[in-house]
C-alpha positions in Angstrom: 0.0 0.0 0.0 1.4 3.3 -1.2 1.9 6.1 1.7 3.0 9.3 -0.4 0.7 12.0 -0.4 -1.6 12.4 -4.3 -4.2 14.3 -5.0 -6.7 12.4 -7.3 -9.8 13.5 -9.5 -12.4 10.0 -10.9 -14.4 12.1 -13.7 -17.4 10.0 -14.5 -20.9 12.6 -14.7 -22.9 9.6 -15.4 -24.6 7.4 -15.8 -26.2 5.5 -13.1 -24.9 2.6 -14.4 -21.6 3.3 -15.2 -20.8 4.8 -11.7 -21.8 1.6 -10.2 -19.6 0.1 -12.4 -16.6 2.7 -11.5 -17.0 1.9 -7.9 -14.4 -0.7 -7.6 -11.8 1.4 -9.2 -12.7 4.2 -6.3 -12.0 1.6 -4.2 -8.6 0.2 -5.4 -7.4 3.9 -5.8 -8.1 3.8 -2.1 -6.4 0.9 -0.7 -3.5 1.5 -2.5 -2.9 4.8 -2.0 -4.0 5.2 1.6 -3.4 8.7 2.2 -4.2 10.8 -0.9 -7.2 12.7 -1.8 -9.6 11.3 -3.8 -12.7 13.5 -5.8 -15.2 12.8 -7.9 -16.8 14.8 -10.6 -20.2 13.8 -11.4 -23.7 15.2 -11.8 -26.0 16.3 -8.8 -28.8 13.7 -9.7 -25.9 11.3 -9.2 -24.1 12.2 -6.5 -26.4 10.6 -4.0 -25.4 7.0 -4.7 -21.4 8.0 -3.4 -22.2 10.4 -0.9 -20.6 9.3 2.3 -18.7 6.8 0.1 -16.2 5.4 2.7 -13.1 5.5 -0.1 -14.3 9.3 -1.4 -13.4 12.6 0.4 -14.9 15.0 -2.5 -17.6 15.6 -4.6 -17.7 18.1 -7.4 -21.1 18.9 -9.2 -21.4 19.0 -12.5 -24.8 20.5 -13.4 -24.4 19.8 -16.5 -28.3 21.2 -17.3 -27.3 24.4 -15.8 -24.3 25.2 -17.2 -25.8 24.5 -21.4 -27.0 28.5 -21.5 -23.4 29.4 -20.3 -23.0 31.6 -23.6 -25.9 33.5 -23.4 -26.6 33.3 -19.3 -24.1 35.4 -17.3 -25.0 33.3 -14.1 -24.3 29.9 -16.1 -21.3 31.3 -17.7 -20.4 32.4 -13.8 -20.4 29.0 -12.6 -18.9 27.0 -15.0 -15.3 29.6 -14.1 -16.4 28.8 -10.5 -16.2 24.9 -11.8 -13.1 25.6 -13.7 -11.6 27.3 -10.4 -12.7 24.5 -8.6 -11.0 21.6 -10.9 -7.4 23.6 -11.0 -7.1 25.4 -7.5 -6.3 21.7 -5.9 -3.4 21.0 -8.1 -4.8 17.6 -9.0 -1.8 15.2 -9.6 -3.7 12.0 -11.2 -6.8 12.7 -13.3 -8.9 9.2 -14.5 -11.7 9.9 -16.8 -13.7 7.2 -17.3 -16.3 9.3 -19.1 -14.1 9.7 -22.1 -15.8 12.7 -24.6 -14.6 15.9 -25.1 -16.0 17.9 -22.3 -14.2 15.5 -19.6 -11.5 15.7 -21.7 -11.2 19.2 -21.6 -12.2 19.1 -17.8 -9.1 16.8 -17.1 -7.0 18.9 -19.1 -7.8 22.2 -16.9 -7.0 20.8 -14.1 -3.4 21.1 -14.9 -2.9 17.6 -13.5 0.3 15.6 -15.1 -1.0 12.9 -15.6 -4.6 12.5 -17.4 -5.5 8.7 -18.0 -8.4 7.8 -20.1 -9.8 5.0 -22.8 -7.7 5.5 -26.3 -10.9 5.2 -28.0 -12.8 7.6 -26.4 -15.5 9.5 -28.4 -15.2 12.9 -30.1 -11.5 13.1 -29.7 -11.1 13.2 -25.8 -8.2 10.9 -26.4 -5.7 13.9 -27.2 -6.2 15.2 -23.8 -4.3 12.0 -22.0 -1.0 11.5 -21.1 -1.9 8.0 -21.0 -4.0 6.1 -22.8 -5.8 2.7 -22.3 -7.3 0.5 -25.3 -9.4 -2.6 -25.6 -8.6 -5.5 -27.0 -10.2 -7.0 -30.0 -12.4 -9.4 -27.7 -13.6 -6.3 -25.3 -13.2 -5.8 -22.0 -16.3 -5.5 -19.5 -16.4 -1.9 -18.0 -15.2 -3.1 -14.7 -12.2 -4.3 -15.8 -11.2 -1.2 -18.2 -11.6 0.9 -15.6 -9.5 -1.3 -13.4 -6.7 -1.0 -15.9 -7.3 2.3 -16.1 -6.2 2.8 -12.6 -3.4 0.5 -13.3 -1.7 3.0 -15.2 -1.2 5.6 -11.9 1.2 2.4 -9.7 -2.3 0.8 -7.7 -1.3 -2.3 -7.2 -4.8 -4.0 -5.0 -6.7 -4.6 -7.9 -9.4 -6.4 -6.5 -13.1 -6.0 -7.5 -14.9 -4.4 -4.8 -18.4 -2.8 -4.8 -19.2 -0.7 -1.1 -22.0 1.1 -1.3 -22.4 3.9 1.7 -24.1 3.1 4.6 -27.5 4.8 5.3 -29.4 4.0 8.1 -32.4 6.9 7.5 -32.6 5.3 3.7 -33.0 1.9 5.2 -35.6 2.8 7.9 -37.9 4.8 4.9 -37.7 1.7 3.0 -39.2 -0.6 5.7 -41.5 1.8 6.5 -43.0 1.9 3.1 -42.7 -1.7 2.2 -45.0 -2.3 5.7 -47.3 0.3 4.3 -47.8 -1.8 1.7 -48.3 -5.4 3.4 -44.8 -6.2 1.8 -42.5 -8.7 3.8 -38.9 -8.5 3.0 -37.1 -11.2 0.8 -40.9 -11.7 -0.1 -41.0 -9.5 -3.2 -39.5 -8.8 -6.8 -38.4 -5.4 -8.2 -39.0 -4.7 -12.0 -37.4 -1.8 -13.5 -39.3 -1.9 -16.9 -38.1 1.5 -18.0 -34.8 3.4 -19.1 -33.5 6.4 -20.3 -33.6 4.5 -23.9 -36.9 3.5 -25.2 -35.0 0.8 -27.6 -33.4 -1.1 -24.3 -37.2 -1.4 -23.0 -38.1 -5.3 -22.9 -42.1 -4.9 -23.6 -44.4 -4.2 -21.2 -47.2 -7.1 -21.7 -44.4 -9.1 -21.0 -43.2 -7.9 -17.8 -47.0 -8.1 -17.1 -47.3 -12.0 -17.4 -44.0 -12.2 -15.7 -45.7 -10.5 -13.0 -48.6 -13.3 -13.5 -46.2 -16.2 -13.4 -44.3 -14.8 -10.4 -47.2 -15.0 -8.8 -48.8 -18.1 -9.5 -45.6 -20.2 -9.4 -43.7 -18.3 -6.4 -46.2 -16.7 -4.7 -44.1 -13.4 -4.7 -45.5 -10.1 -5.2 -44.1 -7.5 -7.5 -42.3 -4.0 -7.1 -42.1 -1.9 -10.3 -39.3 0.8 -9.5 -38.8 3.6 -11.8 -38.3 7.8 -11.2 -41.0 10.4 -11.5 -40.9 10.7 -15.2 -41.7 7.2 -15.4 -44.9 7.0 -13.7 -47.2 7.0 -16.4 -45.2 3.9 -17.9 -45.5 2.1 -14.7 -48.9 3.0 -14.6 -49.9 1.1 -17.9 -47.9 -2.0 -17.0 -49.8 -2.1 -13.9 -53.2 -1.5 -15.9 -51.7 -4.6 -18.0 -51.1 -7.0 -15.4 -54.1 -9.6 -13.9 -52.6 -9.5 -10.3 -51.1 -6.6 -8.3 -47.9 -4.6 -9.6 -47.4 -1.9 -6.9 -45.7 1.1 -8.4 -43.1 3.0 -6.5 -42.3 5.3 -9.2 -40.5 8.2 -7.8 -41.4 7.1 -4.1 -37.8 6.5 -3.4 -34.4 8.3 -3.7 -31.2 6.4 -4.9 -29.9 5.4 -1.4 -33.5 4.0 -0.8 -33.5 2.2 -4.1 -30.7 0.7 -3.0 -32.3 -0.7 0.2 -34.9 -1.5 -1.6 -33.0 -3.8 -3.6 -30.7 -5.4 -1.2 -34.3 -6.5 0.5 -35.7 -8.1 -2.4 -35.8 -11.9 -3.4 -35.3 -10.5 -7.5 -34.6 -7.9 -9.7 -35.7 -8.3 -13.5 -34.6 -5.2 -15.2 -33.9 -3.7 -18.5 -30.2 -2.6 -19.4 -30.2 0.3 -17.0 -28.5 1.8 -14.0 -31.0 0.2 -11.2 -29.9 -3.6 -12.4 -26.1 -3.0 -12.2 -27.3 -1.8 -8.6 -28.6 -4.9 -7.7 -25.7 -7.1 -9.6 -23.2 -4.9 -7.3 -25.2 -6.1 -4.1 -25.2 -9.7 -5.0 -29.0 -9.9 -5.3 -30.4 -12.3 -7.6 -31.0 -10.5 -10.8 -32.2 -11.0 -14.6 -31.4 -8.2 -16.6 -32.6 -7.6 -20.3 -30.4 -6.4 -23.0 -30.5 -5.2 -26.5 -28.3 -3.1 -28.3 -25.8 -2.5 -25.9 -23.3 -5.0 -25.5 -23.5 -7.3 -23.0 -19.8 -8.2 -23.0 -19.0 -5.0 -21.8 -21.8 -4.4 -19.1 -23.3 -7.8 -18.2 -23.7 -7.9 -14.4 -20.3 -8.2 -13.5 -19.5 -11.6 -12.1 -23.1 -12.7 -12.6 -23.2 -14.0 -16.6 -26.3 -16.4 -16.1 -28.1 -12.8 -15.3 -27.8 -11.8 -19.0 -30.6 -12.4 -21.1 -30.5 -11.4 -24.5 -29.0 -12.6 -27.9 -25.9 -13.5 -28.7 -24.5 -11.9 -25.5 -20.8 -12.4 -25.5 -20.2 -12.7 -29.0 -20.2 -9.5 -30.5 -16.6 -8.0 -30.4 -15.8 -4.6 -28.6 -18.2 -2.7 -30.4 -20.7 -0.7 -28.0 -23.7 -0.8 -29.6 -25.0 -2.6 -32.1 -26.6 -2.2 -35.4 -28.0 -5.5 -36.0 -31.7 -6.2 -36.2 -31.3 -9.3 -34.2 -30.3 -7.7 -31.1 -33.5 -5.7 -30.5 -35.2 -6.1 -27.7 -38.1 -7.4 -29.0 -36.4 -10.6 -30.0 -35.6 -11.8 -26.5 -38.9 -13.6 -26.0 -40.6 -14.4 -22.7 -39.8 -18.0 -22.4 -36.1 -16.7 -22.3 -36.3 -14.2 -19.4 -38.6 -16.9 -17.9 -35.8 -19.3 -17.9 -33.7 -17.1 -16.3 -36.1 -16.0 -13.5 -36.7 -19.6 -12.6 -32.8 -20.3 -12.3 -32.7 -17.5 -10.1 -35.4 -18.3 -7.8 -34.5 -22.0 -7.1 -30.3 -22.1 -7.3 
């Protein structure tokens, strides 16, 4: 374990999913470098999910919303020089940016740090920001591990995969609370998360509906659809779809008590989306849906019989995919079925 003194900046804005992901790279910077400072740039919807991180001693807000009308709003334009101000006064020795476009690779290079590691094929050109530069190799890498070798490149040495999550008691009380409104019995229910940011990564919702139908009848477990505010009225029709009860807690919980909420549950069936690599991370057990996206790179780490989809580890590095076969439609019911029942009785 290193001693000397660093200063260290993790850029990764979002997204949900890919900070869970980045977590076990905070933590290696961490235990090998025991005494240095360690930030974190990321956007204020995020933020909640490291606050109080044990292995974090700064956050830095990116509103990234905000800041667009910085041209033509004097306010906007007066915080992002308070965010520039804010990445360069602390002398930053070791930027990572896992985000890899141009604005974080811009942001890296104003902190003035020496060293600036990112992915060598990051997108729009970020790449010429780094001093060092980490590819993938022609079979791709899963997220995990490229951020891992990211932080290879600064002398960590403790590699090892390690998801923490921060510890919050109040999150955990207003989780009980509202599952015993609700007649719910820990252990005794399933979360579905059948939205996502991307329309094309949603698995459809009459079939999430007679999953709900099957988990009932067959298990005897009641089901938890999970989603934020804007994702209500979705939730809403699955729930008008379904013969037996779906209960929606649409934007009834924040991101520490979604986490609670899933460390509680007996299984998460999700779409390719940030709540699923939540539950991976937590060891629940867990069927997620994918589509376009690779798998390869972003299956639940350490959990391949989670994936359902097609042809999930043979497509190369590529991130997303262009062929018709991959859509979400195509992964049939009897496949995500299969799944769920391996789940529920290994």
């Amino acid at each position: 374990m290193a001693s000397c003194f660093r200063k260290f900046l993790i850029i990764k804005p979002s997204s949900l999913g890919d900070i869970v992901l980045a977590l076990p790279a905070l933590s290696a910077i961490r235990r090998s470098f025991s005494d240095s400072h360690i930030a974190w740039l990321i956007r204020p919807e995020f933020a909640p999910l490291i606050e109080y991180h044990p292995a974090l001693d700064e956050i830095i807000l990116f509103d990234r919303k905000r800041l667009a009308g910085c041209w033509h709003s004097p306010h906007a334009f007066s915080q992002l020089l308070e965010l520039f101000s804010r990445l360069h006064k602390p002398e930053f020795d070791t930027v990572i940016d896992f985000q890899g476009l141009i604005r974080t690779g811009l942001f890296s290079l104003i902190t003035g740090a020496n060293e600036r590691i990112g992915p060598a094929d990051a997108r729009e050109f970020a790449s010429l920001f780094y001093t060092h530069k980490v590819s993938q190799p022609a079979y791709g890498r899963h997220l995990v591990d490229l951020y891992l070798q990211m932080v290879a490149q600064t002398g960590a040495s403790d590699l090892r995969v390690e998801f923490t999550f921060p510890v919050n008691l109040q999150a955990g009380n207003s989780v009980d609370k509202l599952l015993a409104e609700n007649n719910i019995a820990p252990k005794n229910y399933v979360v579905f998360v059948p939205a996502s940011a991307q329309l094309d990564k949603c698995w459809p919702l009459e079939r999430f509906a007679k999953l709900a139908e099957k988990l009932k009848s067959d298990f005897n477990l009641l089901v938890i659809a999970s989603g934020t505010p804007s994702e209500k009225p979705l939730i809403d029709k699955l729930v008008s779809l379904s013969k037996v009860p779906i209960i929606n807690f649409a934007g009834k919980t924040t991101i520490p008590q979604l986490v609670s909420l899933l460390s509680k549950s007996r299984l998460v069936v999700s779409n390719d989306t940030g709540p699923g690599h939540i539950a991976a991370a937590l060891n629940v057990p867990l069927v997620m849906i994918f589509s376009w996206s690779n798998p390869a790179r972003i299956y639940p780490y350490n959990h391949r019989e989670c994936a359902a989809g097609i042809d999930l580890f043979t497509r190369g590095k590529k991130i997303k995919s262009k062929n018709q076969a991959h859509n979400v439609n195509n992964v049939t019911f009897d496949m995500v079925w299969q799944k769920v029942t391996s789940q529920l009785t290994n």
